[in-house]
N, C-alpha and C positions, 0 to 999 in steps of 0.2 A: 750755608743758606737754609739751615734745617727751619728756621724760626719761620723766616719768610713761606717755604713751602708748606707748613703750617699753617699760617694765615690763610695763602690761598687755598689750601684745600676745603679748609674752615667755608670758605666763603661761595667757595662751589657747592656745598652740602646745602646751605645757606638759599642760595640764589636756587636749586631744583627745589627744597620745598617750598620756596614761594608762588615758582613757576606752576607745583602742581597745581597750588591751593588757587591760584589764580585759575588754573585748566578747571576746577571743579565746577559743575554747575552751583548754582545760586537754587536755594528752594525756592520753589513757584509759590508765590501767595498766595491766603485763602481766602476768595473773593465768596460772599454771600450775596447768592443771588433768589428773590423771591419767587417763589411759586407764584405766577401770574395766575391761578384759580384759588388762588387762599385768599379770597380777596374778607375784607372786613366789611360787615354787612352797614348798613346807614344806620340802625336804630341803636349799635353799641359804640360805645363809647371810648376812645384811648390817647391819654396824654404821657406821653413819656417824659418831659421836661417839665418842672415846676412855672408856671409864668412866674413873671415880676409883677408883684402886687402890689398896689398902691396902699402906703403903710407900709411894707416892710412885713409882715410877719413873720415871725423869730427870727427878724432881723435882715441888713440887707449888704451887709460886707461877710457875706458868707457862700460857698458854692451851694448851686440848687438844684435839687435831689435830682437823678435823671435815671429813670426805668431803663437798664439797657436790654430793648425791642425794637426790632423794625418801626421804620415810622408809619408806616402805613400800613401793612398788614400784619395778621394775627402771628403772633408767635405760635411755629408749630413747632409740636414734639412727641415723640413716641413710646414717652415715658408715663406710667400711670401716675406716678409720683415727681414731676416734673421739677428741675432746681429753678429760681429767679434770682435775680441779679439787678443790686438798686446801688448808683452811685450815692453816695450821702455825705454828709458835714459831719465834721468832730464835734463833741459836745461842747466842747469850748468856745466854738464858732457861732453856736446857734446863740440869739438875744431871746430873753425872758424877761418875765419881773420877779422881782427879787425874790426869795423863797420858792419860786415855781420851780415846777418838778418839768424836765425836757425825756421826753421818749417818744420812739415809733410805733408804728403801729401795723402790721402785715395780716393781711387777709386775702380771704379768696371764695367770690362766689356763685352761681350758677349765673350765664350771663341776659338768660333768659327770663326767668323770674328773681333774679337778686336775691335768690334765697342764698344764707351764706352757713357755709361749710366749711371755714376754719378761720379764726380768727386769733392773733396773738399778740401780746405787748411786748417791745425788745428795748434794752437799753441803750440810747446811743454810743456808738462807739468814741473811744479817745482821739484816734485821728480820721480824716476824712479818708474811704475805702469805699472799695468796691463790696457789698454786703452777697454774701452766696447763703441763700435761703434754701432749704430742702425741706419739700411736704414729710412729714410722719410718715414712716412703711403701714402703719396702722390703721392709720387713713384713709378709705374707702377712696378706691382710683379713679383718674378722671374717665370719662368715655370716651372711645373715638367718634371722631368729627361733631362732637360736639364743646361749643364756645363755652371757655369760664372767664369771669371776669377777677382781675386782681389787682389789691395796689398797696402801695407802701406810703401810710399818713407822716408826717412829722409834727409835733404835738409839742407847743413851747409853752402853754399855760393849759387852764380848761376852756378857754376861751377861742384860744387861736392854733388854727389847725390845718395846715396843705399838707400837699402830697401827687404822686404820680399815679397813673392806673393804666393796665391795659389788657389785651388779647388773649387767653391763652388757649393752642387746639390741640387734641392727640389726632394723630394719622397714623394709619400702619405703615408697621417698619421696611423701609424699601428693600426690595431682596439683594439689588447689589450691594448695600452697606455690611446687608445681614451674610455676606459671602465674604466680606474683609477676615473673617476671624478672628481667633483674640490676637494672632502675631502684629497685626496693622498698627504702626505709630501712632501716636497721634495727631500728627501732622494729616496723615492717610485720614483717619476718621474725619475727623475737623472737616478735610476739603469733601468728601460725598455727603457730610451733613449740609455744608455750606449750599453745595452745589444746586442739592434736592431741595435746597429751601427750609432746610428744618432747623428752624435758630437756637432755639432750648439745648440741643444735645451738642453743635458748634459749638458755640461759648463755654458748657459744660465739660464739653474734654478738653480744652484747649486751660482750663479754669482749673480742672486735677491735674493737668500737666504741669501748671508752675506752682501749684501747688507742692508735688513731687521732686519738682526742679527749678526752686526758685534764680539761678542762676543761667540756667540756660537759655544762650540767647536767640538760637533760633525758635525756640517755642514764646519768648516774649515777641518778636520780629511777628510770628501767623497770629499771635492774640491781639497785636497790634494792626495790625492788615483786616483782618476778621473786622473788630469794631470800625477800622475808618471807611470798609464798604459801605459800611452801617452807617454811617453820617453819627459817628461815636468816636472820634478820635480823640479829643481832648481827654474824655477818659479813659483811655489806653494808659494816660501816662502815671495813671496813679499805681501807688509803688506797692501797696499792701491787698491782700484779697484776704478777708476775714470770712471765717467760716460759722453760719449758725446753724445747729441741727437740733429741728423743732420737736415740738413735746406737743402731742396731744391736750 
């Protein structure tokens, strides 16, 4: 009976590490909850979704662009050089007329007087992605509590031109976060970003984590949870995150 007590031994090894794995807890999701005092003032401006435009511009069997921000308030962040993050279409998807030239267009600027302090042209990408933008280090930082305004055009001729825009604020860095140290997962970071309200560096660690590990599936599970607080779920599901690091 040597075969047989094989099997079952086999199968008792089997049946405890299932039991553990089932004993283990489940990582708690990372809900983003807003600073109910970040609020967005009336006089500025933030659309995160492209509408549907009558006509179609560059086309209308194509996905449309979507700023991932809070819908309602300002994107905070406690970075001087803050990243963004624009869902987009592949170049292939966008409609032009024929010889026209298809690119974006990423700027950012005071949201006060609209005086603008960076402005850059980018290629579009080949497939439809999530775009992670990062300000120049050379770049003169943003201020705290003070409002910039930003947005990502899409440019299918010279003629025809949408795009998304929205909030963005520095706040100083909360001291519990700042007590994480560098040991904290990113899971840890992610949830007291989330927690405290501060979107920019959420997304942003959760963004170099699959970056780093594009395979891992509990860090796509909190990137995924993270965005559908955010009334962002659809684009959780896109499979690539494209990195652009700007040039003065």
């Amino acid at each position: 009976m040597p075969l047989l007590h094989n099997v079952c031994s086999s199968l008792v090894v089997v049946g405890s590490l299932i039991a553990s794995l089932l004993a283990t807890p489940a990582q708690a999701q990372i809900e983003f909850r807003a600073d109910p005092q970040a609020r967005l003032p009336e006089e500025y401006r933030q659309r995160r979704q492209e509408p549907n435009y009558a006509g179609c511009p560059c086309g209308c069997n194509r996905p449309r662009l979507m700023a991932l921000i809070p819908e309602s308030t300002p994107a905070l962040t406690v970075s001087t050089h803050p990243e963004f993050f624009i869902s987009v279409p592949a170049a292939s998807e966008i409609s032009h007329p024929p010889k026209a030239e298809v690119w974006g267009e990423f700027w950012v600027s005071h949201a006060d007087t609209q005086h603008l302090i960076y402005f850059i042209r980018l290629p579009m990408p080949e497939q439809a992605t999530v775009l992670r933008l990062r300000l120049p280090a050379d770049l003169p930082g943003l201020d705290i509590d003070k409002d910039y305004e930003w947005g990502f055009n899409l440019n299918c001729d010279e003629e025809y031109r949408t795009g998304v825009y929205g909030i963005v604020r520095r706040v100083a860095f909360p001291a519990d976060i700042e007590a994480l140290g560098e040991q904290a997962t990113p899971h840890e970071r992610a949830t007291h970003y989330a927690n405290a309200g501060i979107w920019v560096e959420a997304i942003a660690t959760l963004a170099q984590a699959r970056q780093n590990a594009p395979d891992d599936l509990e860090i796509l599970n909190d990137w995924r949870s993270l965005l559908q607080s955010a009334a962002l779920g659809p684009v959780a599901e896109q499979p690539l995150l494209y990195e652009y690091i700007l040039e003065e």
